[in-house]
C-alpha positions in Angstrom: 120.0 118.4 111.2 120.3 121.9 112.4 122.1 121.0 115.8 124.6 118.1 113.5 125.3 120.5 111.1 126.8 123.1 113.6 129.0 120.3 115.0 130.6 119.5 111.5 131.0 122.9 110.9 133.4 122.8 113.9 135.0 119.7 112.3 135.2 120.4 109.0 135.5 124.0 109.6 133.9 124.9 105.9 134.3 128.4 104.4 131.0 128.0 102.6 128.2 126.3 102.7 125.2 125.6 100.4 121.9 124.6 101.1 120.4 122.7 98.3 116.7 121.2 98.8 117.1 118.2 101.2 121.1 118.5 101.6 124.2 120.7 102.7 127.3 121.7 100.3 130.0 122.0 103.2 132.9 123.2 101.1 136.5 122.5 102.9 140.3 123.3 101.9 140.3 119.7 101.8 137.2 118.6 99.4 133.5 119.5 99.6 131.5 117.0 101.3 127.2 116.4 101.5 125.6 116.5 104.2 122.2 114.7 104.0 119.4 113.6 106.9 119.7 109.2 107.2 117.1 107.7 106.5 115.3 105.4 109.5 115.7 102.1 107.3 118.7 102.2 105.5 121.9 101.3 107.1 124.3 102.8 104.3 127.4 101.4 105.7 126.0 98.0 105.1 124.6 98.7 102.0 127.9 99.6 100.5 129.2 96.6 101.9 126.5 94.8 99.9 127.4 96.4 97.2 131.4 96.0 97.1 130.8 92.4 97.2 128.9 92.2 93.9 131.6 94.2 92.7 129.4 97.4 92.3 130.7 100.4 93.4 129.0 103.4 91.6 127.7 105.0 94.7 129.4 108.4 96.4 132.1 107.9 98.9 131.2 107.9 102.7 133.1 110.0 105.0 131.1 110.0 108.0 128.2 108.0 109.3 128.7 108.5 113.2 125.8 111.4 113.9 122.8 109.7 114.9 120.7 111.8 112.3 122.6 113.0 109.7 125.7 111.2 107.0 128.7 113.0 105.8 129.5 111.8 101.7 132.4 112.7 99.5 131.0 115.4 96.9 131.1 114.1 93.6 131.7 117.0 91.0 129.4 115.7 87.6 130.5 116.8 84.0 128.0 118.5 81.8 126.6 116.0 79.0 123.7 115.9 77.1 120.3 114.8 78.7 120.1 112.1 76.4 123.3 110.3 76.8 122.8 111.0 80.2 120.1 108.2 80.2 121.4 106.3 77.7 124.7 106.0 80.6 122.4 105.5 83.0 119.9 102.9 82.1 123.1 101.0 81.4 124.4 101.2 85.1 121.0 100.7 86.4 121.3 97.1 84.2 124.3 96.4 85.7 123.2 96.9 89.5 120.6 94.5 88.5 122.6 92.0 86.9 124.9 91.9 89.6 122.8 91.6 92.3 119.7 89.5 91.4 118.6 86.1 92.7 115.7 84.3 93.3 114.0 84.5 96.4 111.4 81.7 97.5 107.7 82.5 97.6 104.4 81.0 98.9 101.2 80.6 97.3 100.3 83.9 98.5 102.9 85.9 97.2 101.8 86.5 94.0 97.8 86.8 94.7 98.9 89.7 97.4 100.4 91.7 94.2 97.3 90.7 92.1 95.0 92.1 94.9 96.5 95.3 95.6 96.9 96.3 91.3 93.4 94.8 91.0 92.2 97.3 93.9 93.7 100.2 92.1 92.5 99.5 89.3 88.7 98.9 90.6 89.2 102.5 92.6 90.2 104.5 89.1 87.7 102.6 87.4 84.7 103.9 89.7 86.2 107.3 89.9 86.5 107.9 86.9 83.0 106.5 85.8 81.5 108.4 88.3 83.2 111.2 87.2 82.1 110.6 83.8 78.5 110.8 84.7 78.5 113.7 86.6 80.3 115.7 84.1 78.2 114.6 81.4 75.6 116.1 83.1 76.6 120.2 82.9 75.4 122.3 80.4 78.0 124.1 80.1 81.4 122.8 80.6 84.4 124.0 81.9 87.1 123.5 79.7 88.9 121.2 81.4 85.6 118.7 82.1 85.4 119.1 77.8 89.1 117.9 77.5 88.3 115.1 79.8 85.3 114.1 78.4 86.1 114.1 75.0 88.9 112.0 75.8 87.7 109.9 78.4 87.4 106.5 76.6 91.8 106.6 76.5 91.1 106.7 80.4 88.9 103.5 80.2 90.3 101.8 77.6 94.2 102.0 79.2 92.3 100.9 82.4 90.6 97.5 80.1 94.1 96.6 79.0 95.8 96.7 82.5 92.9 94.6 83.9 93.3 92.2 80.8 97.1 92.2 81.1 96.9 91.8 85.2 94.7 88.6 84.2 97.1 87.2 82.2 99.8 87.7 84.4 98.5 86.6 87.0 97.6 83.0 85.4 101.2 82.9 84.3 103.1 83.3 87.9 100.4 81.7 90.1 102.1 78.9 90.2 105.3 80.0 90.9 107.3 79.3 93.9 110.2 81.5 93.4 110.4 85.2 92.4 113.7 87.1 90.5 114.7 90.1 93.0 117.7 92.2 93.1 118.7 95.4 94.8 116.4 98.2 93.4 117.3 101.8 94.1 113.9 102.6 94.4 113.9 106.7 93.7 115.6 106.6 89.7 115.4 110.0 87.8 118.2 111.9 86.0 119.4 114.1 89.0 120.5 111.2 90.9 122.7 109.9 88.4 126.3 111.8 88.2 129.4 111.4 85.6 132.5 112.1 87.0 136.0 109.9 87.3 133.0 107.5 86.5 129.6 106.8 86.9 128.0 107.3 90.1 124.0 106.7 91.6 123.5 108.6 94.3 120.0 109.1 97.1 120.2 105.5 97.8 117.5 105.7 101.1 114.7 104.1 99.5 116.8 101.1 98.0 115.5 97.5 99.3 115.8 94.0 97.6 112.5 93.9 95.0 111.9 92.9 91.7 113.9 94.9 89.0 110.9 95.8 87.1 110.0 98.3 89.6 113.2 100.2 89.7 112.0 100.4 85.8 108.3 101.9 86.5 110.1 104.5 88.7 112.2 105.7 86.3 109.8 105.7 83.5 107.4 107.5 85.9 109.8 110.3 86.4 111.2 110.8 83.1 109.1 109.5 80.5 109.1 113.3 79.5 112.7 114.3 79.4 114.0 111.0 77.6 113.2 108.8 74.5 112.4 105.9 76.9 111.7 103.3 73.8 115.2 103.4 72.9 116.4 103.0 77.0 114.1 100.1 77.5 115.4 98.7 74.1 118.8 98.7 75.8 117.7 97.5 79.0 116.6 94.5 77.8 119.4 93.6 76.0 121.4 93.3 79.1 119.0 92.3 81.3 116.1 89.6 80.1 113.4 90.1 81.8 110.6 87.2 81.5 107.0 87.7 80.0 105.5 87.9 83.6 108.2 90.2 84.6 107.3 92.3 81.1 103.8 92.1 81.9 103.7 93.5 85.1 105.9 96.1 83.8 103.8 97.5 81.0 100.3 97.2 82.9 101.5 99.3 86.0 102.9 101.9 83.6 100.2 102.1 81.7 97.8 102.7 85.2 96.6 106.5 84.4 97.1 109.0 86.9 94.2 110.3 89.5 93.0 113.5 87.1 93.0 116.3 90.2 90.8 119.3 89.2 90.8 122.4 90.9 89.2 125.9 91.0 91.8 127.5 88.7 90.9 126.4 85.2 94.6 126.8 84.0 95.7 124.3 86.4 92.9 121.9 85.9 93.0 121.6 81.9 97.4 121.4 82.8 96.4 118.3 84.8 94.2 116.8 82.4 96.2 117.2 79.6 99.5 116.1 81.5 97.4 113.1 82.6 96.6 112.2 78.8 100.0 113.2 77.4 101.5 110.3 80.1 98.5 107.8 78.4 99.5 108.5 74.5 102.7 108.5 75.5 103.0 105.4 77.1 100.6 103.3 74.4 103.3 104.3 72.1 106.0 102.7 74.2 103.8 99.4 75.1 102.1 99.2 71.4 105.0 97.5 69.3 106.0 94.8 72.2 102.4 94.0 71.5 102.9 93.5 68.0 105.1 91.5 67.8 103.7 88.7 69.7 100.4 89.0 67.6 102.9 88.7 64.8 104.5 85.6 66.5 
């Protein structure tokens, strides 16, 4: 970027620039503009083209995509807002990039066992990690406190890791037969940072986008704020504008509900951070998944 960014310098001819994370603030007379590395398989240009014609056009300006390495977009200036009408704006654009861009793609016979394989494969590897886990730990004497936070909460671990294989079962037996699959354009990297409210709303880090199905732009999200946001209520609203099906449901709540790979280390304060982090996502998450489940016993 280094040898592109001295070349719009000459171009632009900013009297400041910022270096935030992964991208350049060049600020102009004219307008601050980002500068940001591309991505090897996105071709933005023809995104946005994609996404004009289903009339969606909540992405940031692009000013200049001729530098083999690097793309030039409009700044967009956001407007402070509370975090939680933040999502509450968000989930609702995210709903409408769905809406607007989904179709059904044909599928062969294979499709669908391929998925099945690779969630069944991760749940067998957390299965025998964690079991072997157990049985080591329950060996010491004296336990560190992270291996008693673990162990005293160990059966959450196995029991989330029951109900994703059940639910991957069932799932599986619904869609097997299916020779056509709901997809739409998924941005692929959702969290709160990449969403902007300015003149309107805007998404922006597009690179990882590709055609998928909408469920997983969902798992993202919830992955990377189930913390920050009262995700019952966004999911609640999601699904009011978007209806998803009961495979589509399915596969959502069983790959949220996967628990994380507990990392221990040899500082105790981060271990027993991890572990409890790793538990926290697991309560968390029942309570999200729990009343969908009632009602259908109910049904």
């Amino acid at each position: 970027m280094n040898k592109s960014l001295e070349v719009l310098k000459q171009i632009y001819k900013p009297y400041r620039y910022t270096i935030q994370g992964h991208i350049v603030i060049l600020s102009t007379t004219s307008g601050d503009l980002v500068v940001k590395q591309k991505s090897e398989n996105q071709n933005v240009r023809a995104l946005y083209s994609y996404l004009n014609s289903r009339s969606f056009t909540n992405f940031p300006p692009l000013v200049d995509e001729s530098r083999s390495d690097v793309n030039v977009y409009e700044y967009i200036e956001g407007i402070s807002m509370p975090q939680e009408q933040k999502s509450l704006d968000m989930i609702d654009l995210i709903s409408g990039l769905h809406n607007k861009t989904t179709f059904y793609r044909p599928v062969t016979e294979d499709t669908f066992k391929e998925i099945y394989d690779h969630i069944k494969q991760n749940i067998d590897y957390l299965k025998n990690y964690y079991n072997q886990l157990y049985e080591e730990t329950k060996k010491e004497i004296y336990m560190a406190p992270s291996h008693y936070l673990f162990m005293r909460n160990a059966y959450k671990i196995f029991a989330s890791l029951d109900f994703c294989q059940k639910e991957l079962d069932e799932w599986f037996f619904i869609v097997k037969e299916e020779r056509k699959k709901r997809v739409s354009l998924i941005h692929n990297h959702l969290e709160l940072d990449h969403f902007i409210k300015s003149d309107k709303d805007y998404l922006i880090s597009w690179e990882k986008s590709r055609i998928d199905s909408p469920v997983m732009d969902l798992v993202e999200f919830y992955k990377n704020s189930y913390f920050q946001v009262n995700f019952e209520v966004l999911l609640s609203r999601y699904l009011e504008k978007v209806k998803l099906s009961e495979d589509e449901k399915k596969l959502f709540f069983l790959l949220i509900s996967l628990p994380k790979k507990i990392e221990f280390s040899t500082d105790e304060f981060h271990s027993c951070k991890n572990v409890r982090e790793a538990l926290d996502y697991l309560f968390m998450t029942e309570q999200l998944v729990r009343p969908y489940y009632t009602i259908e016993q109910e049904n």
